[in-house]
MIDRENLO-764264 format. One line per field, with one value per residue: residue number from 1; chain; y, z, x of N, C-alpha, C, O, CB in turn. Coordinates in Angstrom, 2 decimals, padded with zeros to 5 digits. Glycine has a CB too. Layout:
BEGIN
n	c(NUM,...)
chain	c(A,...)
n_py	c(Y,...)
n_pz	c(Z,...)
n_px	c(X,...)
ca_py	c(Y,...)
ca_pz	c(Z,...)
ca_px	c(X,...)
c_py	c(Y,...)
c_pz	c(Z,...)
c_px	c(X,...)
o_py	c(Y,...)
o_pz	c(Z,...)
o_px	c(X,...)
cb_py	c(Y,...)
cb_pz	c(Z,...)
cb_px	c(X,...)
//
This chain:
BEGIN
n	c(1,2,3,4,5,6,7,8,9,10,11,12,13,14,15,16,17,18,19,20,21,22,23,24,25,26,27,28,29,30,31,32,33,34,35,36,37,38,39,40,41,42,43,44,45,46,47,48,49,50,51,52,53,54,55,56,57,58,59,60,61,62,63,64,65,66,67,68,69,70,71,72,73,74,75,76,77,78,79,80,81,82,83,84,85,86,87)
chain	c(A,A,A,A,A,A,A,A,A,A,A,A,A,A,A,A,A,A,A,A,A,A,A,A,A,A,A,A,A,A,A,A,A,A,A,A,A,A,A,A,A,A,A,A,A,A,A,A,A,A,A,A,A,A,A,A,A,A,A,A,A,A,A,A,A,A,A,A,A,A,A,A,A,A,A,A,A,A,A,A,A,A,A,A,A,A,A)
n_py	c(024.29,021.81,021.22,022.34,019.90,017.80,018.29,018.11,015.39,014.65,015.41,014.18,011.62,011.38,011.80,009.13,007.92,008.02,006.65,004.00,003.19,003.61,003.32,004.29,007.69,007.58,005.07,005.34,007.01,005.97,003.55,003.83,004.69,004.98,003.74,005.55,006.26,003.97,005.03,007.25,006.48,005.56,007.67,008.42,006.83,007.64,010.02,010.13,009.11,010.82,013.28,012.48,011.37,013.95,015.47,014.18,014.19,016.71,017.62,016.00,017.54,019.94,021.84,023.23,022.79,020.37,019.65,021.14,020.88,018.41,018.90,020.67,018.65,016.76,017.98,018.67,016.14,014.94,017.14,015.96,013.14,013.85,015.03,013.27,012.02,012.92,013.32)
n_pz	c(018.98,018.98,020.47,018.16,016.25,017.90,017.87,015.03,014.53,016.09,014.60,012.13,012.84,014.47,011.38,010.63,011.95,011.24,008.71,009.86,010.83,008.87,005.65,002.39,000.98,-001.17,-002.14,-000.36,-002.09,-004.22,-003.69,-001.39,-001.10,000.49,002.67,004.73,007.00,008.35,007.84,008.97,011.56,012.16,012.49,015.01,016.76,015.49,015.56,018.77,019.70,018.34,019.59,021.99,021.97,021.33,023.42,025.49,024.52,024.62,027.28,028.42,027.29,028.20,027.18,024.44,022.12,020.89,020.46,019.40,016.93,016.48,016.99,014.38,012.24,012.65,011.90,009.32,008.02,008.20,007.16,004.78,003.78,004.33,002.12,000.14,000.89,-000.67,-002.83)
n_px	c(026.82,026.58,024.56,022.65,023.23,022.40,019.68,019.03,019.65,017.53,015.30,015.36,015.07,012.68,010.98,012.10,010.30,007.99,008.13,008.26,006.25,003.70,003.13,005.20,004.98,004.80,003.63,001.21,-000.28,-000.64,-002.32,-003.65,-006.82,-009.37,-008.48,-007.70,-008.43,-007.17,-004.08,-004.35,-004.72,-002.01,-000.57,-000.54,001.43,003.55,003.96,003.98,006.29,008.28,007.65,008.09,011.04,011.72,011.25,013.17,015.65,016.07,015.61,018.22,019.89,019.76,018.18,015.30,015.70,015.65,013.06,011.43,012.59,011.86,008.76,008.40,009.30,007.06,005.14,005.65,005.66,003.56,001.79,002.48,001.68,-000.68,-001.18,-000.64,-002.79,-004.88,-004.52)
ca_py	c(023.45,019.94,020.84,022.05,018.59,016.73,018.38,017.60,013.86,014.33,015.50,012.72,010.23,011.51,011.16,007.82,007.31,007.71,005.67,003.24,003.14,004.21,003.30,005.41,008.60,006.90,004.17,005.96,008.42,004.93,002.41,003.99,004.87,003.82,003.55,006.86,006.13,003.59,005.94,008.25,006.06,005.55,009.46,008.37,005.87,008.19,011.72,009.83,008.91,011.49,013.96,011.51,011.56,015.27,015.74,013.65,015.15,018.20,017.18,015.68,018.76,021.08,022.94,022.94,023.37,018.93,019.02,022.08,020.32,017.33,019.20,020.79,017.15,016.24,018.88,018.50,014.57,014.84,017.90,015.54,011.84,014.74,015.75,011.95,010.70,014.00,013.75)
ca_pz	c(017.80,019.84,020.58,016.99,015.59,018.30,017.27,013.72,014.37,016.39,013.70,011.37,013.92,013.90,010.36,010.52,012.92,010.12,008.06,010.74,011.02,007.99,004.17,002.09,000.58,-002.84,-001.80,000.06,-002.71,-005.19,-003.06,-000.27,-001.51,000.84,003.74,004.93,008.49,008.64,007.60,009.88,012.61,012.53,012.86,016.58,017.22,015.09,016.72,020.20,019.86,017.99,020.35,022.87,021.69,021.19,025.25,026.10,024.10,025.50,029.14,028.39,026.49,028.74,025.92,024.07,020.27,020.00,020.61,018.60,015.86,016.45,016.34,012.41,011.47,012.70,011.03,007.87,007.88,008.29,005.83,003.51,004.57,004.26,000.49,-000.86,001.03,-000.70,-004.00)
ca_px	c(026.95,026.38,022.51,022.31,023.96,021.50,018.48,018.85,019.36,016.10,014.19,015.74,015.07,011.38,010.78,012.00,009.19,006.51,008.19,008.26,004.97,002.93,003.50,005.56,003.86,004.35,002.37,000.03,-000.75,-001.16,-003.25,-004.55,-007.65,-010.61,-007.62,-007.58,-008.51,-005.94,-003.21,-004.71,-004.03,-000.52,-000.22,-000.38,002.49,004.84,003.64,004.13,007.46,008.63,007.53,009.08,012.36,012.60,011.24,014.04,017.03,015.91,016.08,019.56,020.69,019.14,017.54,014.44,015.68,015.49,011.95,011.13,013.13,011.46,007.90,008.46,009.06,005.86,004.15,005.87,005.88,001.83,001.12,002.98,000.73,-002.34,-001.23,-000.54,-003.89,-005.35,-003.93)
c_py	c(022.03,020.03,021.08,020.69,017.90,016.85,018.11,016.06,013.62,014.43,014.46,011.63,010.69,011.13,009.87,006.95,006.93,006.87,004.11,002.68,003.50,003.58,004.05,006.52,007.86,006.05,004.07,006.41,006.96,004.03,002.76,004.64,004.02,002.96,004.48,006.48,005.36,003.99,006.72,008.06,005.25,006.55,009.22,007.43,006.86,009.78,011.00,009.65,009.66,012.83,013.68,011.86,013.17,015.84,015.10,014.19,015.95,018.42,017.01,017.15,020.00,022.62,022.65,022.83,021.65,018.74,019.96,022.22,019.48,017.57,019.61,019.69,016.99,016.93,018.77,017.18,014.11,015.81,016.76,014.19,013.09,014.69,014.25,011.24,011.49,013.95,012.44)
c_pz	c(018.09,019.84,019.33,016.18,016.65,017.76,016.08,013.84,014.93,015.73,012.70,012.18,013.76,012.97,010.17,010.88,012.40,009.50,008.46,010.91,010.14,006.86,003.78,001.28,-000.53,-002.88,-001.39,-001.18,-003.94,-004.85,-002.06,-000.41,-000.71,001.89,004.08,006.53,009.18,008.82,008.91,011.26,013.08,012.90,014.38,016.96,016.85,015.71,018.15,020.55,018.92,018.75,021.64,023.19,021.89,022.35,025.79,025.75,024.47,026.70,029.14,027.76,027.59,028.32,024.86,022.48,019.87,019.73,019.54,017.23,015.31,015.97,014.91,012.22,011.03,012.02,009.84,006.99,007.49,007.10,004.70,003.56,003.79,002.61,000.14,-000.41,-000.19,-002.15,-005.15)
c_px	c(026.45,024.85,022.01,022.16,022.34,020.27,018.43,018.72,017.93,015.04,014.55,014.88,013.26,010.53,010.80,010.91,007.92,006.98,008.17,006.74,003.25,003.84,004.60,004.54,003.54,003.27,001.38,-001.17,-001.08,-002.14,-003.73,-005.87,-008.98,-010.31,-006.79,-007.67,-007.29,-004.93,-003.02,-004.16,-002.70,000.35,000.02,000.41,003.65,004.77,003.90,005.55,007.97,008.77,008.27,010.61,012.54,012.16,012.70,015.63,016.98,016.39,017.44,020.49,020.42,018.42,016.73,014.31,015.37,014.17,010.95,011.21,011.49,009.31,007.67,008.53,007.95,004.93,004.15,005.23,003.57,000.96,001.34,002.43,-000.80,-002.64,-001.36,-001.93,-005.21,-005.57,-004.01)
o_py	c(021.31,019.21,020.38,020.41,017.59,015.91,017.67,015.49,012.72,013.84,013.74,010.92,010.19,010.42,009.29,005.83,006.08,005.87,003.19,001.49,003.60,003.35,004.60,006.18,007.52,006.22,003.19,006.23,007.23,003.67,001.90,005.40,002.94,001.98,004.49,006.49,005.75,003.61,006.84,008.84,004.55,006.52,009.93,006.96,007.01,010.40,011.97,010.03,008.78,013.48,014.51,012.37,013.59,016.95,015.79,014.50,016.34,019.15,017.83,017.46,020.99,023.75,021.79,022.79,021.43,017.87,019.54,022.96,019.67,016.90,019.00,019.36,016.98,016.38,018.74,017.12,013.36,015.51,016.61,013.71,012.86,014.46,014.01,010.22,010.86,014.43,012.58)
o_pz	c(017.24,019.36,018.98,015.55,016.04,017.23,015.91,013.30,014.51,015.97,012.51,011.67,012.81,013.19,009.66,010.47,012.74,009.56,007.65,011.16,010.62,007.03,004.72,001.00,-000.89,-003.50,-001.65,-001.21,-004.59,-005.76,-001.58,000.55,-001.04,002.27,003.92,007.14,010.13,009.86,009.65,011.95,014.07,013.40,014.93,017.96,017.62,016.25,018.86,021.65,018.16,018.64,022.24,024.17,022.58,022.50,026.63,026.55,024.88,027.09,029.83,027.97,027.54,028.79,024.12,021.79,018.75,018.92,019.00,016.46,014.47,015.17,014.23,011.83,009.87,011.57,009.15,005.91,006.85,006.43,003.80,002.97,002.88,002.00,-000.25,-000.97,-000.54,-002.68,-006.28)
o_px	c(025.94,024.07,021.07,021.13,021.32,019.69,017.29,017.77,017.20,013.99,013.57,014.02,012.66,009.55,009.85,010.58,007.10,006.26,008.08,006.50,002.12,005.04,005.17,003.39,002.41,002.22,000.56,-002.38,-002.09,-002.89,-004.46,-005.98,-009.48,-010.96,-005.57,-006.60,-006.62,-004.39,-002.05,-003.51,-002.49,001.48,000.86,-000.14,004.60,005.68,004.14,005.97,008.37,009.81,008.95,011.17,013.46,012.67,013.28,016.51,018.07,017.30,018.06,021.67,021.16,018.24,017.21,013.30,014.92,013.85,009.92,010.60,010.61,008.65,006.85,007.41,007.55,003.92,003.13,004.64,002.83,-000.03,000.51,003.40,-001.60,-003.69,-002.50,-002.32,-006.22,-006.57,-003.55)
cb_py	c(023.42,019.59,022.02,022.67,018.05,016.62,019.38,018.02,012.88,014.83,016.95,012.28,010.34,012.20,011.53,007.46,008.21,008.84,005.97,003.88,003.75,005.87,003.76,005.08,010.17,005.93,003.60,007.20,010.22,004.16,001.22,004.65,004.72,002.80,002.59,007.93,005.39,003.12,006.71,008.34,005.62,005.14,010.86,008.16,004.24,008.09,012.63,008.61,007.70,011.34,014.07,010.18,010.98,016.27,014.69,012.30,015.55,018.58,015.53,014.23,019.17,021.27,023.54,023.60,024.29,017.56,018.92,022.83,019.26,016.64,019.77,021.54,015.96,016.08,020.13,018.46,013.69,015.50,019.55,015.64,011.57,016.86,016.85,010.80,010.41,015.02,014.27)
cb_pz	c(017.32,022.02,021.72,016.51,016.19,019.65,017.37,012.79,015.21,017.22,013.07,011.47,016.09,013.73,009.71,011.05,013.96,009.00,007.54,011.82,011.93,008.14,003.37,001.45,000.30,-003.56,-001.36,000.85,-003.06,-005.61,-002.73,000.66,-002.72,-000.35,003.61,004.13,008.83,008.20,006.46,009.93,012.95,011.68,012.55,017.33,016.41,013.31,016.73,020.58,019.89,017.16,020.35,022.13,020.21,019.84,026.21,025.86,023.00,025.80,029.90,027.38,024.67,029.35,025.16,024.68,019.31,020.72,022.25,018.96,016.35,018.10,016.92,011.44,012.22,013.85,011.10,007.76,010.19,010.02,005.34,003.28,007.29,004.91,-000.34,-000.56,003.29,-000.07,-003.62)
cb_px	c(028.40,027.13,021.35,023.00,026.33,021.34,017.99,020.03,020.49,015.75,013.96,017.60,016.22,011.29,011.34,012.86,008.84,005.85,009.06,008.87,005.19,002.73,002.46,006.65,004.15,005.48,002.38,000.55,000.70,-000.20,-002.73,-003.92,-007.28,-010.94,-006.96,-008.74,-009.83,-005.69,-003.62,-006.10,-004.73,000.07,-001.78,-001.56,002.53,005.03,001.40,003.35,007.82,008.19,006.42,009.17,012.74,012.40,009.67,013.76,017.43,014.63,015.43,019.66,019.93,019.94,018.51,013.77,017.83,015.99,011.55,011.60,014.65,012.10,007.62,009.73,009.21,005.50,004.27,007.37,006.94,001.31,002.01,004.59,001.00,-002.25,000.37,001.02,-004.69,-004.59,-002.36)
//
């Protein structure tokens, strides 16, 4: 139940990481038009430490479900950046 509970905050904590570092979609998907590359490259501060974090809960947990979490985020968090730059 404990590595369940951690891995969820790791994928939270992830997400946060785009938002941390990128627009929101709303705003994306209204003004980013012609700042696509830009976008693009914030995918790499929030995939680095996102991935980060969920290597490290892992290690501490001794089990790979934070990082596995923490990858779907990243997948999601980016299909959904892809659709609003898209859309």
């Amino acid at each position: 139940m404990e590595t369940i509970l951690l891995a969820s905050f790791t994928a939270v904590e992830s997400a946060h990481a785009f938002s941390a570092f990128l627009p929101s979609i709303f705003t994306i998907k209204t003004f980013a038009e012609g700042k696509e590359k830009d976008v693009r490259q914030g995918y790499i501060p929030a995939v680095i430490f996102g991935l980060a974090l969920g290597f490290i809960i892992s290690k501490l947990t001794k089990n790979w479900l934070p990082l596995y979490f923490s990858i779907g985020t990243i997948i999601f968090m980016v299909i959904a950046y892809e659709w609003a730059l898209r859309s």
